[in-house]
N, C-alpha and C positions, 0 to 999 in steps of 0.2 A: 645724833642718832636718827636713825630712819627703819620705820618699823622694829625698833627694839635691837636695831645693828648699830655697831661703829661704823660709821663709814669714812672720818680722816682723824689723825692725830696729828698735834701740833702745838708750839709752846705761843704762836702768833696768833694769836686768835681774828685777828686781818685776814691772815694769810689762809689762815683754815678756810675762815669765811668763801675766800675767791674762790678756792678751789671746790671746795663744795657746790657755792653757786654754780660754777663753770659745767659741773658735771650733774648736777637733778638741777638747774635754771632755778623756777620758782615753788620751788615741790620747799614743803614745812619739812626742815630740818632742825632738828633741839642743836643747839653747838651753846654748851659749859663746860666751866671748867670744873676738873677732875681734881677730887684731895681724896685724902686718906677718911677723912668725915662725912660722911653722907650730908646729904641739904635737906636741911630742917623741912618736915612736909605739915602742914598746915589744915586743920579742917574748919571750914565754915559754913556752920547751920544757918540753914535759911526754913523760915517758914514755910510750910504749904497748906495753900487752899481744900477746904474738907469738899470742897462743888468746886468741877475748874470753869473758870468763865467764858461767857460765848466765844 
């Protein structure tokens, strides 16, 4: 995905990869795989500072 688009399908996820590279080069593209179950999404609290430091 790029910007919230599909941009290849494919069962090779190699193959996805080339193509993808080939056509955005090094531009951040998500490439997962797709089920029927969403992917567990995870939150992690982190402390913050009440003063942020210099």
């Amino acid at each position: 995905m790029l910007d919230g688009q599909v941009v290849d399908v494919g069962d090779d996820v190699v193959e996805v990869y080339h193509r993808v590279h080939k056509k955005f080069g090094d531009e951040a593209v998500l490439i997962t795989k797709v089920d029927s179950e969403p992917i567990k999404t995870y939150k992690i609290r982190s402390p913050r500072l009440a003063t942020p430091l210099p």
